[in-house]
N, C-alpha and C positions, 0 to 999 in steps of 0.2 A: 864613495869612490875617491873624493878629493883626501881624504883622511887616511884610507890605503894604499894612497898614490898610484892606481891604476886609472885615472880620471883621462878625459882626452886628452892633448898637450894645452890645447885652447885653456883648459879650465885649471890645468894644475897653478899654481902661484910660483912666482919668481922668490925667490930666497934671497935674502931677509925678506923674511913677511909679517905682517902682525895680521891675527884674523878675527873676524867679524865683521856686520855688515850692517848692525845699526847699534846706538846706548842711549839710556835715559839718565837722566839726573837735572842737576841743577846749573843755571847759566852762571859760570863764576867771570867772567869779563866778555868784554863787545869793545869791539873795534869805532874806530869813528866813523860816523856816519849812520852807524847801526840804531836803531831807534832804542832809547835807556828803558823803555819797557819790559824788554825782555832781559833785564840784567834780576839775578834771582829768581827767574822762573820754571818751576818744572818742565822740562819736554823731553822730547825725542828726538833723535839723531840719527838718520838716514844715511846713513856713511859708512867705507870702510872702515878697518883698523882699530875697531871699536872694543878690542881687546886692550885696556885701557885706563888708568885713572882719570888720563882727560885727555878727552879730543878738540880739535881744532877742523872748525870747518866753513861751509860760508852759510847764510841765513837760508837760505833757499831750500838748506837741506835738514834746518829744524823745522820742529814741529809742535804745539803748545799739547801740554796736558788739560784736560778737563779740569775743573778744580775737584769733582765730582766722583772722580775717577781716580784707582789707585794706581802707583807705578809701576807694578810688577804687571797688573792689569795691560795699561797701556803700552807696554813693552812686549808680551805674549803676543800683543795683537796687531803691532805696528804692519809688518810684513805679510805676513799668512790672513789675516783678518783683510788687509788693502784687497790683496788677492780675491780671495773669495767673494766682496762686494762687487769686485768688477765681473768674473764669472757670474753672479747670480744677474748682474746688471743687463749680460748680453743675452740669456734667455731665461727670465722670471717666467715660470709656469705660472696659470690659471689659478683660481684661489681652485683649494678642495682637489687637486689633481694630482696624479703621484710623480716623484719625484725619486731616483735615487742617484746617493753620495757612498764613493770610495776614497779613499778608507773613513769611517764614521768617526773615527778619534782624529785624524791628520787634524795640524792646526787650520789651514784651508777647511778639511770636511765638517768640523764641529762649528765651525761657524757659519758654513753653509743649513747645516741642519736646523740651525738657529733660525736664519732669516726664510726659511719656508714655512719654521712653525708659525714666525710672529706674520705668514701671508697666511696660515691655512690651509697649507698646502697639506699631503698625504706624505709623512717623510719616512722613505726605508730609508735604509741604513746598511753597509755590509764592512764586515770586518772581522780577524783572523782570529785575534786573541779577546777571552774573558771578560777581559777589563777593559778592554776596548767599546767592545759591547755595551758592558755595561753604562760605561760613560756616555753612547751613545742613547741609551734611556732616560741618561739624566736626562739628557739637552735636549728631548721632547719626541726621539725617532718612533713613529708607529712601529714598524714593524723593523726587527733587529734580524740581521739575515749574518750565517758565519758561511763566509764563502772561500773555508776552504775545506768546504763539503764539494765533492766535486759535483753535484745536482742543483748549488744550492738556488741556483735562478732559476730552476726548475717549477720551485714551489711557490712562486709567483702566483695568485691569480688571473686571471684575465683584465679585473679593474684593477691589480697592483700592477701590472707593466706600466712604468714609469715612462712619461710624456719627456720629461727630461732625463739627464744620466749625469752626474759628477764625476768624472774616472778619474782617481790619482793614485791609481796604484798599475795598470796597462796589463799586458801579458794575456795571458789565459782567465784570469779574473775578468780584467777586462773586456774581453770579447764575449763572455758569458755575460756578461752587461748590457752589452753593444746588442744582441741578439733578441735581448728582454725588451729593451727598447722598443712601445710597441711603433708601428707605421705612422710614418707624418712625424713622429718626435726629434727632441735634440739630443746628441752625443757629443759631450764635452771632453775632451782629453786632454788633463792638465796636468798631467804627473806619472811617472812610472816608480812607485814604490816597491813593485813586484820586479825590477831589475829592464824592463823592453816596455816599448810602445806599444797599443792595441792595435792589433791588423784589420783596419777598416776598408780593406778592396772589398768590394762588392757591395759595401750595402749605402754608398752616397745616394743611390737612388731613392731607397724603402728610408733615409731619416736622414734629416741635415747632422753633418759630423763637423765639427770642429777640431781643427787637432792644436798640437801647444802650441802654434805660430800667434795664438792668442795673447799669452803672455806677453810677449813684445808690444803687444799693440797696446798693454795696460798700462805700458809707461808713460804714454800721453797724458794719462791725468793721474798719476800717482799720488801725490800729495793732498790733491784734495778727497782718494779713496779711501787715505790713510783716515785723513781729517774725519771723513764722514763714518768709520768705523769708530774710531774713539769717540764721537759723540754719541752714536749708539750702544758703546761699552758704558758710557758716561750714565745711559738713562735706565740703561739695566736689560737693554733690547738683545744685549749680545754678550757674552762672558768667555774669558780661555780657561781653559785648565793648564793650570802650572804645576807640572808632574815631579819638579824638583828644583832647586835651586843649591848654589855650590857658590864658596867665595872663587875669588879671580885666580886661585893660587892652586886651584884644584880642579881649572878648565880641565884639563886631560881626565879626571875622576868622572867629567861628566859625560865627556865625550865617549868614555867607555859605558858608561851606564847607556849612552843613546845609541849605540852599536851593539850590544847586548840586550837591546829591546826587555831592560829591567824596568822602564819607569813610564807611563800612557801620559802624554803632551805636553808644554813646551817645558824649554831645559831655559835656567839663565841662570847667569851667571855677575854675584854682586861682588862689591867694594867692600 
């Protein structure tokens, strides 16, 4: 939306702008005061304007790389990876219990997929295109569901209705989610992929619903989300798919590939 500039005014950007929202690399100078540790060291950067040979920012808003860990790695997953630990954090299901995540390729859903296989959990998965899917096999999904069958929550079992639900796509997907969802479960809604919100009237009674007011709340501990995801990328517990990369001078080449839904997760863009 922000990109087709029909976004709300709230979100559109003020002109001049430079955009993105976080970069990796190398610390090339530290101010005084700044501990000479981190002069030379790999990390990440939490920050606007990240469209960039070099940013400028304050310490609080780096982040060290793993030594362990690659950088494209830790860049995939700075953002969507933080995310996803904190959603899984506010309702981890039972070991061996089912669980579903929308969309199964999102940077958020692949890595949710991840931390239910390494609990045990029973992981479906639903998602539009092929290669979506398929990716979703990679990363350990029991059962791969294409829901844009319009039945396709239909074909649920009784022991597959998910205890928990990841939503990040809303709409009519979404509420065919919302309805799987069996009794007493959680409904997460973190994301509208599909263009709208799930319409969750009526059913706060039959299953606790979360809606996105969640995300706000995940800023309270951001840093140490991020932290705690890269050390799980670090150990092999959690991995992104990098669907493409582009030098800095061909942002707009990517942005159309990512609008075009040519390339299945994350997009970055190097020096």
């Amino acid at each position: 939306a922000i990109r087709a500039g029909n976004a709300p005014p709230l979100f559109l950007p003020q002109l001049p702008y430079v955009p993105g929202l976080g970069g990796a690399g190398v610390v090339d100078q530290i101010t005084e005061g700044v501990d000479p540790i981190w002069s030379g060291r790999r990390v990440l950067v939490d920050a606007a304007a990240s469209y960039a040979e070099f940013m400028v920012t304050a310490i609080e808003k780096v982040i060290p790389i793993p030594d362990e860990l690659d950088t494209d790695q830790a860049m995939a997953l700075l953002h969507d990876g933080g995310t996803a630990l904190g959603l899984w954090e506010t309702a981890p299901p039972s070991p061996n219990a089912p669980i579903l995540v929308l969309p199964a390729a999102g940077g958020a859903g692949s890595v949710l997929i991840q931390l239910a296989r390494n609990c045990d959990a029973m992981v479906l998965a639903g998602a539009g295109r092929q290669q979506s899917r398929r990716l979703a096999e990679e990363f350990g999904a029991d059962v791969v569901l294409d829901y844009r069958q319009p039945d396709w929550a239909s074909t649920l079992t009784p022991d597959q209705r998910p205890t928990v639900t990841f939503d990040g796509v809303g709409g009519e997907v979404g509420f065919a989610a919302l309805e799987a969802t069996r009794d007493g479960g959680t409904f997460i809604s973190y994301g509208t992929a599909g263009g709208t919100l799930t319409d969750t009237v009526g059913h706060h009674e039959r299953v606790t619903v979360i809606d996105q007011s969640i995300l706000t709340t995940l800023h309270e501990r951001r840093r140490e989300r991020q932290q705690g995801i890269l050390e799980l990328g670090a150990t092999g517990q959690v991995r992104a798919h990098v669907g493409g990369v582009w030098p800095l001078a061909r942002a707009a080449d990517a942005h159309r590939a990512f609008a075009d839904r040519t390339f299945v997760g994350k997009a970055l863009l190097r020096m």
